[in-house]
N, C-alpha and C positions, 0 to 999 in steps of 0.2 A: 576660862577667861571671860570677863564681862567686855562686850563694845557695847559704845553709844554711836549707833547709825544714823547722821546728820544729813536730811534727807529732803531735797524740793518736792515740795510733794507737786502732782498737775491738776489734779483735782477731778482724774478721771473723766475730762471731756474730749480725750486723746488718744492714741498708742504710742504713752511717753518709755521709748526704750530705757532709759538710764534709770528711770522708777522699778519698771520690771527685771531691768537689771540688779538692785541692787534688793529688793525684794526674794527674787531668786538665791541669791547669795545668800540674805539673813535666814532662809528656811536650812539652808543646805549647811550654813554654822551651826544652828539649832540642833539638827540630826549629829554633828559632830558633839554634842554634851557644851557647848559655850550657849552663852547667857546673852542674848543680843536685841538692843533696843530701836527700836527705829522712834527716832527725832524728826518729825515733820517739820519742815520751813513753807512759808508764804501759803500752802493752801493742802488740804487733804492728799493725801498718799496714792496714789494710784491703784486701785484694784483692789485698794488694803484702806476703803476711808471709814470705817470702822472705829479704826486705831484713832482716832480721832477723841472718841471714849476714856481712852487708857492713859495717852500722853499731849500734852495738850500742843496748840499746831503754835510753834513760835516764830517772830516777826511775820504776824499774817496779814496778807499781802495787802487786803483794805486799807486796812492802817497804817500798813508802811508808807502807800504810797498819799495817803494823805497826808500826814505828819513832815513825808519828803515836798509833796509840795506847799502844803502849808504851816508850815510853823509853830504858827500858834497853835495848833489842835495837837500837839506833843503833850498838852498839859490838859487833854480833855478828860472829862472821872473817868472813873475806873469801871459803870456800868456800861456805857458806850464803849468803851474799848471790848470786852467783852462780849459784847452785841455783835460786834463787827468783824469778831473772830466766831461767829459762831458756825457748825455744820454749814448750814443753807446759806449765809451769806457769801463764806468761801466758795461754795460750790457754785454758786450765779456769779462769781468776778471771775471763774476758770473756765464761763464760757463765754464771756465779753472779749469786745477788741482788746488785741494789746496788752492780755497778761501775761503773754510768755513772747514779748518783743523785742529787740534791745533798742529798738529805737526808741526815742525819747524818754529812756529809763539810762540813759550814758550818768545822769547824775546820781539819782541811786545805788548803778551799779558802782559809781567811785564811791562813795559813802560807804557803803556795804564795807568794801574792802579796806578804809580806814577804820574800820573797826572799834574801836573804844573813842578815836578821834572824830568818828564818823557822827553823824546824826541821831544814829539807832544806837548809841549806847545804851538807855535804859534798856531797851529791849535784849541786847547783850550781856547787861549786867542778868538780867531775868532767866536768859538761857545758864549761863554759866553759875549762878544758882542752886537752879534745876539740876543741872548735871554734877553739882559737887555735892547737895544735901539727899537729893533725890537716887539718879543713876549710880554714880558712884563706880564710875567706871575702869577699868584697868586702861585702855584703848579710845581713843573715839576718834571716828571713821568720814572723812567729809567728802560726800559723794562728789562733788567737782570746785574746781578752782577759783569760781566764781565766789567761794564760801571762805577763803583764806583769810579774809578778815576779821576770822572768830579766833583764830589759832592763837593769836598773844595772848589774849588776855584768858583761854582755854589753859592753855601751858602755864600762866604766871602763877594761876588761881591754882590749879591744880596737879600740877607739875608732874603731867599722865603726856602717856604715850599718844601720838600724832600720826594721821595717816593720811592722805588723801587722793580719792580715785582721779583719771585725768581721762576726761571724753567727749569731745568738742568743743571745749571751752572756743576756739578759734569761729564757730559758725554764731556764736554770739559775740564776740567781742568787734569781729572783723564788720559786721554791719553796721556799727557804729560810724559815727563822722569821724573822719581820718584823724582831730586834731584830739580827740577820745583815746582814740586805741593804743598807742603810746603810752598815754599815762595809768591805760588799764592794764598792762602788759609789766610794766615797770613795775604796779601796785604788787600787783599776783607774784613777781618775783619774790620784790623784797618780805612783803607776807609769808612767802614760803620758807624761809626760814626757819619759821617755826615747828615744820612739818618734818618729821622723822626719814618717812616713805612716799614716796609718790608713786601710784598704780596705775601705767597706763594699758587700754585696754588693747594695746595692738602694738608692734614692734614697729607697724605705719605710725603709730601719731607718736608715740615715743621719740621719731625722728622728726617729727613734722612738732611737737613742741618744744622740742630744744631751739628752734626755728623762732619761736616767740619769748621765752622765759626761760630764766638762767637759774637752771640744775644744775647739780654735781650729779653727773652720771651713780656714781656710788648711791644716787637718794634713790634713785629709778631700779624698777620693778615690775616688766610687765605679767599680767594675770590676764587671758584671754576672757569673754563673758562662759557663759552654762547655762547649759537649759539639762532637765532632765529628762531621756527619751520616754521613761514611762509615762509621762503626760502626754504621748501626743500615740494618737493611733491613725498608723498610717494607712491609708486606702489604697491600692492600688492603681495603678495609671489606667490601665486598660478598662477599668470599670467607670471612669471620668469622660465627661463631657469636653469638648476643647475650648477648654473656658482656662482665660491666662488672669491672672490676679494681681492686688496691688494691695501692703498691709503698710500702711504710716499714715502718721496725720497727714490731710487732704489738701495740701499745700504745696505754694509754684518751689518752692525750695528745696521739696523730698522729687521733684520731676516728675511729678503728677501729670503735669502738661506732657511732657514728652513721651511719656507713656501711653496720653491719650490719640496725641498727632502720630506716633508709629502706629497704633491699633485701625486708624482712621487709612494710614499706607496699605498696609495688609491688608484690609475688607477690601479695597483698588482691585484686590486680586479674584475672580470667582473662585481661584482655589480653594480662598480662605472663609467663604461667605458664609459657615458654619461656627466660625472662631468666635467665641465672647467676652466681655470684661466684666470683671467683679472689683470692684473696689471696695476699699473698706479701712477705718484705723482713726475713723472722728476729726473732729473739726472745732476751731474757735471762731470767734466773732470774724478775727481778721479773713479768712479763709472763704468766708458766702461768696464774696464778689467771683474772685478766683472758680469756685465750685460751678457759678453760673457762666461763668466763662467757658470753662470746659464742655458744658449743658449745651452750650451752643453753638459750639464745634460741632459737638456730635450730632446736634438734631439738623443743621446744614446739611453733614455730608448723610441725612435720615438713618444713623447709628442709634439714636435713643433708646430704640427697643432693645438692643442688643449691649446693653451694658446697665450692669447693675449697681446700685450704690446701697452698701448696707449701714445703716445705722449704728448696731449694737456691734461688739467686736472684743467683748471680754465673753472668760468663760465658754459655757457652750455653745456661742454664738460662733468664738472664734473655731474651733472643732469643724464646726457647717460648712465655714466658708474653708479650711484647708480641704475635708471630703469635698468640694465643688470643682478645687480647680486641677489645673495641671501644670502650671510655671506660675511663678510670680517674679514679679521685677519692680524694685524701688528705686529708679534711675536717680538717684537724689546728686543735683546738679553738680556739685563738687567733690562729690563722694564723700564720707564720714571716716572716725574714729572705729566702727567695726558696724554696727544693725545687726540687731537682736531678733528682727525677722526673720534676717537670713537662720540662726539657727534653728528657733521654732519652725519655720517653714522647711529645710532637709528633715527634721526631726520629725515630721509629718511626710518624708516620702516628697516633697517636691522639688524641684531643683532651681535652684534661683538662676534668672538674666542680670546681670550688672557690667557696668561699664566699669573698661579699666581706671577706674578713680578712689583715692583714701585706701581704706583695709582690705575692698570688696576683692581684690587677688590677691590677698593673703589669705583669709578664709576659705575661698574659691580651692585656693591648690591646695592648703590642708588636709577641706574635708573632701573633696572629689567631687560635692555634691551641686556644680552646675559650669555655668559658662560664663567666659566674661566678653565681652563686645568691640573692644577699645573705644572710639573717640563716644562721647554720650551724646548721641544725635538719633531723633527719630528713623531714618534711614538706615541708618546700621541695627537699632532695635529690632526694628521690624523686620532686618532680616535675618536677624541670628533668632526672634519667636517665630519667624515659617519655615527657619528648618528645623525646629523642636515639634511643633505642637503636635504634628501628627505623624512625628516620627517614633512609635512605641519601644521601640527596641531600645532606640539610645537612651530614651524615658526612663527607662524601668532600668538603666544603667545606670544611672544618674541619681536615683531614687536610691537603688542600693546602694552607694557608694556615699550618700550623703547621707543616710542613716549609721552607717558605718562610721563614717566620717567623724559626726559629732560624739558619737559613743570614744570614739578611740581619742577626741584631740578636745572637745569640748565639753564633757560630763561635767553639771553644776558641781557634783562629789569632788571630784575629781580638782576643780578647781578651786572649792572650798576649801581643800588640803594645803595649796599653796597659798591661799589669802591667810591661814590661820602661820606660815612660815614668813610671809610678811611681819604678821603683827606679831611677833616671837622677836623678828629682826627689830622690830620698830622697841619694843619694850627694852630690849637689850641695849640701845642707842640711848634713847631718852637718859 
């Protein structure tokens, strides 16, 4: 089977889960003998900007958002446009303020989803193209909903199978100005139509989008994420320092802050006055203020020393920092669609803290491999990480269980299986 994997790229100045998500999956298709393309949108791929070489990055984000707010530049030549999708220019708008915001992108994103009505036709006419002379696809795959306004004129041109993933689309749209989110919510619906399959990644948002957009239950499909355990080598507890961990972009949204104010509770205690923090998972422009914010918590209550912030966080960076710690917790304020930490992190032997919010106790009781808190308050943090951190026993229970865990209910293989009986379903429908 061919897919074409329609894909945001972030442009690697992040720990954008739903890039690694969907990157993990295209490896683990590939291993099954399918032919799988990944389509970058707005800016390079994550961890994969290479591909950037191969297929080229469509509606990039420079120009989109120029064009969206100026008009006349729709019709500038064809060297400047160019220019402006090129490697390095991509890569310095994906570490500025405000490219991966919804605020004041509410117009864009409706344009976007009008699709051929929208603003960025040519640019749609260009993709759709591409994907009918070029790709040539059996399948094509749209990593979130935010993108359903490719699907018509996808399907009209090409009259190929529809699929598309569903994973937070809610923590982008819901930021938006109230008199926005309606008419983004309404869009995504009716767009959806055109869509065979919708794949959500948790039996949590499954329920939590029917909540916003109107499926026929019969479209829906949940396919949990995968990591593969032989990429990750896991260190033992007992050989770790009691140092607790933190892997997402660096931001008040993933509960960064609350993470920091519990760690700040605990040091209160001389018991704990050994305990450390590592943080780590990148950052954009939007994010300094926030980061110095934090900086300054800590250096009040004289925590600086004892908390680390690492920069690099792909590859064998990321390897370091799982050997470093001994928990990690992404208290992310509303909880999500599922976090892809959590797997890589059990799959490294560590056991995650989350608060009962979104998928994080669905995963949680799956895989065995950690604890959940209820209400997401520093206070309660802080005390479910001081009965962990130097509790070994239940550690190294927790570790085995969450290794186990992901092998038995989360294998990329494994889930690869069932994304390939999706799109089997989705061709048979079309």
């Amino acid at each position: 089977m061919k897919i074409a994997h329609i894909i945001p790229g972030s442009g690697g100045s992040f720990y954008c889960g739903n890039c690694m998500r969907d990157s993990k999956y295209i490896r683990a298709l590939r291993d099954l003998g399918h032919q799988v393309i990944k389509v970058p949108l707005y800016l390079p791929i994550f961890d994969d900007a290479h591909d950037l070489d191969e297929v080229p990055v469509f509606y990039g984000a420079v120009n989109l958002y120029l064009k969206q707010q100026f008009p006349i530049l729709r019709h500038m030549p064809a060297f400047v446009e160019h220019a402006l999708d090129s490697k390095s220019v991509l890569e310095m708008a994906a570490r500025k303020a405000g490219s991966t915001r919804a605020k004041g992108l509410e117009g864009m994103t409706i344009s976007m989803l009008l699709g051929e009505d929208g603003g960025q036709k040519e640019e749609l006419e260009r993709l759709v193209d591409w994907l009918a002379d070029e790709a040539k696809p059996d399948v094509v795959h749209l990593s979130n909903a935010l993108l359903l306004g490719l699907a018509h004129r996808i399907k009209q041109r090409m009259n190929v199978s529809m699929v598309c993933s569903l994973q937070d689309e809610d923590v982008w749209v819901d930021a938006m100005d109230d008199h926005f989110r309606k008419e983004v919510w309404d869009l995504m619906s009716e767009r959806g139509k055109d869509v065979d399959v919708f794949i959500p990644v948790s039996n949590y948002f499954a329920s939590e989008i029917h909540q916003r957009m109107t499926i026929p239950e019969k479209k829906m499909q949940t396919v949990h994420l995968g990591v593969d355990t032989a990429d990750y080598s896991p260190k033992p507890i007992t050989k770790k320092e009691p140092v607790i961990g933190y892997l997402s972009r660096m931001c008040d949204e993933n509960g960064l802050a609350v993470l920091v104010d519990a760690f700040i509770l605990l040091r209160e205690n001389p018991e704990y006055s050994t305990v450390q923090l590592k943080i780590t998972g990148g950052k954009t422009g939007d994010d300094l203020q926030f980061i110095k914010d934090q900086k300054r918590k800590l250096a009040k209550a004289k925590l600086e020393a004892d908390v680390f912030w690492v920069d690099e966080f792909e590859g064998e960076e990321r390897q370091k920092f799982f050997d470093s710690v001994r928990l990690i917790s992404v208290p992310v304020l509303n909880g999500e669609a599922f976090g892809l930490y959590m797997l890589e992190a059990m799959a490294s032997g560590i056991p995650m803290v989350q608060p009962a919010l979104g998928a994080f106790p669905e995963v949680i009781e799956l895989s065995g491999g950690g604890v959940i808190y209820g209400e997401n308050k520093p206070e309660l943090l802080a005390k479910a990480l001081g009965k962990l951190i130097f509790n070994d026993a239940h550690l190294q229970e927790l570790s085995a269980a969450g290794i186990a865990g992901v092998k038995a209910h989360f294998d990329i293989h494994a889930q690869a299986k069932k994304m390939v009986v999706v799109y089997e379903s989705a061709v048979k429908s079309s």
